[in-house]
C-alpha positions in Angstrom: 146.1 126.4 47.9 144.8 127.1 43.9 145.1 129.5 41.6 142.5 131.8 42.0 139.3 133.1 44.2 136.2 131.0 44.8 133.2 131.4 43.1 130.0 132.0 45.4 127.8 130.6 43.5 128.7 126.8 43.4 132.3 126.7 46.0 132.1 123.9 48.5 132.6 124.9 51.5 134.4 121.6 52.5 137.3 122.8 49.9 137.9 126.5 50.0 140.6 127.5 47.4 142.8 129.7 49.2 146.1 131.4 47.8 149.4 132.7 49.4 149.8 135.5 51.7 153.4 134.4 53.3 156.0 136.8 52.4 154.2 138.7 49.6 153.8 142.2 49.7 150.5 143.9 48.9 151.9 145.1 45.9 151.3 141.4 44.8 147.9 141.0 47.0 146.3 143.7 45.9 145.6 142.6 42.0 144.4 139.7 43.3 141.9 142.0 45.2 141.0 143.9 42.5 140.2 140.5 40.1 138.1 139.1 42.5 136.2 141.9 43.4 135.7 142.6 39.5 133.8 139.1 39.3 132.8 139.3 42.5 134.7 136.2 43.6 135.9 135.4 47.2 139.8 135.9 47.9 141.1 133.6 50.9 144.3 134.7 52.1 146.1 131.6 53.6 149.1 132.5 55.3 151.4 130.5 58.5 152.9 133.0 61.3 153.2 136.4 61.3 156.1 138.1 62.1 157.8 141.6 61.8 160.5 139.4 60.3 161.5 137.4 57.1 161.2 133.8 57.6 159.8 131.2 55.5 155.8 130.8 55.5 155.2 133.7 57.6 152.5 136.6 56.5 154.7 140.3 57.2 152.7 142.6 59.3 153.7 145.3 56.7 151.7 143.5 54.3 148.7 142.8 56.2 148.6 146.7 57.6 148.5 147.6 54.0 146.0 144.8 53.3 143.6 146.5 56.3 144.1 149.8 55.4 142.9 149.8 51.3 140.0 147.1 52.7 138.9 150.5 55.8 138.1 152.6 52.4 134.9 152.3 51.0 136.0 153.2 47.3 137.8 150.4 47.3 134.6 147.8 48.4 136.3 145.3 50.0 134.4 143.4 52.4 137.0 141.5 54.7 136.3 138.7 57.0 136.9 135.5 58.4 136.2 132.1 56.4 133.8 131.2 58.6 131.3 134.6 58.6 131.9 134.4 54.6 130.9 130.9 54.4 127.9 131.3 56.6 126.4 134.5 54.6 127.5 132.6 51.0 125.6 129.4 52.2 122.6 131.4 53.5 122.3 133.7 50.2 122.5 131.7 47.5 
């Protein structure tokens, strides 16, 4: 876990900075969005289980249906992935 996204240009890919997603809403995700997308940093979301509940480390399903539907519109430019497809196209473009 750190403090913020990863840059594209020099992250290693052996240490990917990730930040919290268990029991946040997306009131809290979303500015995180929003900063990395402004510097065009990449935001990993680490979270534990999912649940419909409210247990300790588990990413709500309320948040993450929120989290899918502002990354579906296009205005928003959000490109949302897995680590692995990121990491491949970061390592291949840069």
């Amino acid at each position: 876990m750190d403090e913020g996204p990863n840059d594209p240009t020099f992250c290693d890919m052996a240490q990917v900075m990730g930040m919290p997603a268990d029991n946040r809403e997306f009131a809290e995700i979303q500015p995180l969005i929003e900063a990395a997308a402004q510097d065009r940093f990449w935001l990993v979301l680490a979270g534990h289980d999912i649940n419909l509940g409210n247990t300790p480390q588990t990413t709500q399903t309320v948040m993450l249906e929120a989290l899918c539907r502002y990354a579906r519109d296009p205005a928003n430019g959000v490109w949302l992935e897995t680590v692995g497809t990121v990491s491949t196209y970061i390592l291949k473009h840069r």
